[in-house]
C-alpha positions in Angstrom: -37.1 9.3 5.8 -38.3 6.4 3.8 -35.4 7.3 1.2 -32.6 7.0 4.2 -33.8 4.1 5.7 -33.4 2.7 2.1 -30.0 3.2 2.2 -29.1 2.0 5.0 -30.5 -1.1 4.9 -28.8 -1.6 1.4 -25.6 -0.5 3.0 -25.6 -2.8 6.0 -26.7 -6.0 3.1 -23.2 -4.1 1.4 -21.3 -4.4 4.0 -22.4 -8.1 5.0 -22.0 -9.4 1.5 -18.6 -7.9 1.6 -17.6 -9.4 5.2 -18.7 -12.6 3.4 -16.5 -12.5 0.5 -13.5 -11.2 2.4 -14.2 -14.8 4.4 -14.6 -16.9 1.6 -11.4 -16.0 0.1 -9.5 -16.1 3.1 -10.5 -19.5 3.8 -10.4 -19.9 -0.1 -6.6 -18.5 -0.5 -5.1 -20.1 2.4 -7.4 -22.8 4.0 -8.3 -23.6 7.6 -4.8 -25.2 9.0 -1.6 -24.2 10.2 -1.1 -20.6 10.3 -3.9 -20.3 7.8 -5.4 -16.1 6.9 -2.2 -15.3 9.0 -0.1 -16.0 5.8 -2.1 -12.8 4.5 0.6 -10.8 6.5 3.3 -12.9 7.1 4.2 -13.0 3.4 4.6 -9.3 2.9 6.2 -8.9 6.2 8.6 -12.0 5.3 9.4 -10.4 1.7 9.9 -6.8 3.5 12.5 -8.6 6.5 14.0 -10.3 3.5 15.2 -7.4 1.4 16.0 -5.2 4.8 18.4 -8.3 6.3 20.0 -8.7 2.6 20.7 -5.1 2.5 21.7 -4.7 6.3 24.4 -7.7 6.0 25.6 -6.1 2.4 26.0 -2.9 4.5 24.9 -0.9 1.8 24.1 2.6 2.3 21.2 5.2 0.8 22.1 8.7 0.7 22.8 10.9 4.0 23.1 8.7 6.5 19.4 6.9 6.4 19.7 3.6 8.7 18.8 0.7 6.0 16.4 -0.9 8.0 13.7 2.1 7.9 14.1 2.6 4.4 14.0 -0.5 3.0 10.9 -1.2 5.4 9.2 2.3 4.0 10.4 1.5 0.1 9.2 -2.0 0.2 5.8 -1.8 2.0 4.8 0.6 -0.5 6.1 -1.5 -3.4 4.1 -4.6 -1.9 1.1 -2.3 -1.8 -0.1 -1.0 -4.9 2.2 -4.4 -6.7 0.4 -6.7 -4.7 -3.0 -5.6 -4.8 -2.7 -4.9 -8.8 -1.7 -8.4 -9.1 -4.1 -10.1 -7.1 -7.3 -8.0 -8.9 -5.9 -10.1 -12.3 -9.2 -12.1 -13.3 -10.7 -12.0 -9.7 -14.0 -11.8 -11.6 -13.4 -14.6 -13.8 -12.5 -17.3 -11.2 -15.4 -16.2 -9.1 -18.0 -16.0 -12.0 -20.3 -18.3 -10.1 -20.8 -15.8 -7.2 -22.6 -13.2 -9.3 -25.8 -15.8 -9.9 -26.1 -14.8 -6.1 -28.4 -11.5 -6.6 -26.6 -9.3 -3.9 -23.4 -9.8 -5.4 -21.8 -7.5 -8.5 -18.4 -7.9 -10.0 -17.3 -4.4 -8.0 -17.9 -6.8 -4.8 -15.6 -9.8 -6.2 -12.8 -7.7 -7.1 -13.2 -5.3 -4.5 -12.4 -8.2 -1.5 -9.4 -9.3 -3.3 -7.9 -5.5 -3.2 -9.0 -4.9 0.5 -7.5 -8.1 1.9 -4.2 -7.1 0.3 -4.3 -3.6 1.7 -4.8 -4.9 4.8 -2.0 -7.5 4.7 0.3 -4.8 3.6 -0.8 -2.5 6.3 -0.8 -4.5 9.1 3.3 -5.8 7.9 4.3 -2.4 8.0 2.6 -1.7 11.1 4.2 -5.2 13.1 7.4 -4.3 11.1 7.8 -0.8 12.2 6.9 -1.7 16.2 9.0 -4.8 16.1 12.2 -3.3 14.6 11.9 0.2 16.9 11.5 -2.0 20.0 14.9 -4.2 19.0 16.3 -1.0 17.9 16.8 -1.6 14.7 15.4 1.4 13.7 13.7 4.9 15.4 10.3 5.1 15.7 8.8 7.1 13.0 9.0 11.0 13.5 5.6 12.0 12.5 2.9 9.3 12.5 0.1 11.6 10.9 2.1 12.3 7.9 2.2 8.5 7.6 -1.2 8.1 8.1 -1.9 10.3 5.4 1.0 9.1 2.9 -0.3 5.5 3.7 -3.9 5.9 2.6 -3.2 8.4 -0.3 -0.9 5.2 -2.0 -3.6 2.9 -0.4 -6.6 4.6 -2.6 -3.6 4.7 -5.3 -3.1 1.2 -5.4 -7.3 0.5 -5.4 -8.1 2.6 -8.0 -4.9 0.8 -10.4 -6.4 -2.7 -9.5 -10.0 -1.8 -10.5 -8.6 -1.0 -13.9 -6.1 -3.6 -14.3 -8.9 -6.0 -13.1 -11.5 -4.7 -15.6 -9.0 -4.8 -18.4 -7.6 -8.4 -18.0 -11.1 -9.7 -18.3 -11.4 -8.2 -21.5 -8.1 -9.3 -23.0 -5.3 -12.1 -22.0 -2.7 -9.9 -22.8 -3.2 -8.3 -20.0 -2.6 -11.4 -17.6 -0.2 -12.4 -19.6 1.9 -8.8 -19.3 1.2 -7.2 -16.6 3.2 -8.7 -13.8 6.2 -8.0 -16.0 4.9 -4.3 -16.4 4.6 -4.2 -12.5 8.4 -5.4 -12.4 9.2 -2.8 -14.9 7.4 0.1 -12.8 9.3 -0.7 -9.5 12.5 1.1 -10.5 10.5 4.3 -11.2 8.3 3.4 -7.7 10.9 5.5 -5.8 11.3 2.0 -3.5 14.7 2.3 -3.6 16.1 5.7 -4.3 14.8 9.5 -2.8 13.8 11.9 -5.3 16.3 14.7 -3.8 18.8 12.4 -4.9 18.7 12.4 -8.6 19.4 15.2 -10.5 17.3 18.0 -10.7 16.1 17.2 -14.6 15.6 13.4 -13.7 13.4 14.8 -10.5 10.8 16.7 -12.9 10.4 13.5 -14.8 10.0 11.3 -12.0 7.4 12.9 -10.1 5.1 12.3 -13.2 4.9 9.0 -11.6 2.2 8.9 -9.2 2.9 6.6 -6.1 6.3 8.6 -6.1 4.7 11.3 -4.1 3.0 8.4 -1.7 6.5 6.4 -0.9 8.0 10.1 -0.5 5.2 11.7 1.7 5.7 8.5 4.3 9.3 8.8 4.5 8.8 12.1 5.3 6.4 10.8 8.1 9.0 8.4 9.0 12.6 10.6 8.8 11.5 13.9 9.3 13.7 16.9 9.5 16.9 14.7 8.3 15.2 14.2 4.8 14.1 16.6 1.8 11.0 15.1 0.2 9.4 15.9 -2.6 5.6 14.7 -2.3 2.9 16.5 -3.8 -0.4 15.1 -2.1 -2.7 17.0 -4.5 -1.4 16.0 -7.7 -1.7 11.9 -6.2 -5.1 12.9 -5.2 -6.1 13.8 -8.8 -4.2 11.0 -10.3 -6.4 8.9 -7.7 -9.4 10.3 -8.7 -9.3 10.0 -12.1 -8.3 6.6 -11.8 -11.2 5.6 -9.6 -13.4 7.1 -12.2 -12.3 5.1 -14.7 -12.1 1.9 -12.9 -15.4 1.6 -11.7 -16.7 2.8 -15.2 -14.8 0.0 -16.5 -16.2 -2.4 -13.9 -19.5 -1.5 -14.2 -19.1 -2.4 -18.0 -17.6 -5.6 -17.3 -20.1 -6.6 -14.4 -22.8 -5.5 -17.6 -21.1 -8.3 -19.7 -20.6 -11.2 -17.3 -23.4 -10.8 -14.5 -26.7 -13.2 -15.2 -29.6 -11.3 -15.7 
């Protein structure tokens, strides 16, 4: 008894500290005027409406006969996902060293907030983007919203576990800063952002679902097209490549917290 209470009086001093940070760098990131924390989705819902109205008044086409709008709303919200969030974890814990002299707060925390607000910016611009453009008509309101649900969080925990590593690692070395927003810009060709598996060639499809948010962009467009698309996804093969991620990740937190918290 004594043992659960314990916990959950450290979770609920968790979860405040957390609510805290996730404050702090809201009113940190984008200040108290204007539109303010609102910029947190308005500027991946802006980039997403960007690259759908540039493609809509280029006409181009995808495959079958996919309407533009929900696939360039399906491609880029995932992009801005697991891109976003990797970017943002880039030495979190070094520009917020001073925090950790507070005891309640580890590295995990400090680079934990930065990954959460951006998966809730993302979320909530596919969301607003989805309603908005099914209500003008741009688009139909997606087949099968479970499916989403599912695909959603899978690349969610996808793009959490990558940002714990990539944070860990670019407080060890510069390189990493330095390179990895290139790498990310490298990786979005093999993202599947802007192509369908089934339409590469079968050889080229056994290489590409080696890639792991693959299976996560796939798995919502099959949320979002249904029946009049062949995906690909395999959710247990993201699952593992999420696991062992999030494994490493924290192990590579934990070392870094080690290095750089006070004693």
């Amino acid at each position: 008894m004594n043992t659960e209470s314990s916990f959950l009086r450290s979770l609920k001093i968790q979860l405040r500290v957390m609510g805290a940070l996730i404050m702090r760098e809201i009113i940190t990131r984008y200040g108290r005027h204007n539109v303010g924390f609102l910029w947190l989705f308005l500027e991946p819902m802006l980039f997403t409406l960007g690259i759908t109205t540039l493609w809509t008044l280029l006409k181009a086409t995808h495959g079958s006969n996919l309407p533009i709008t929900a696939f360039a709303v399906t491609g880029y919200s995932s992009l801005i996902l697991w891109r976003n969030c990797s970017n943002r974890s880039v030495k979190s814990i070094e520009v917020n060293l001073a925090l950790l002299y507070h005891r309640n707060v580890r590295a995990f925390d400090v680079i934990a907030t930065r990954i959460i607000l951006e998966i809730i910016g993302a979320t909530t611009s596919l969301i607003v983007l989805t309603i908005t453009f099914s209500a003008i008509g741009w688009m139909s309101f997606p087949e099968d919203i479970f499916t989403i649900l599912i695909g959603w969080f899978l690349l969610a925990w996808f793009a959490f576990s990558l940002s714990l590593v990539v944070g860990a690692l670019s407080e060890r070395s510069e390189t990493i800063e330095r390179v990895w927003h290139i790498i990310t810009y490298l990786m979005f060709p093999l993202s599947g952002a802007a192509f369908m598996v089934d339409w590469l060639p079968e050889k080229f499809q056994r290489l590409i679902l080696w890639v792991p948010m693959v299976h996560g962009t796939e798995m919502i467009r099959h949320g979002f097209f249904g029946a009049a698309v062949h995906t690909h996804e395999q959710p247990w093969y993201l699952i593992i490549c999420n696991m062992v991620l999030l494994l490493i990740g924290m192990a590579l937190v934990r070392e870094t917290g080690r290095r750089v918290e006070p004693e």
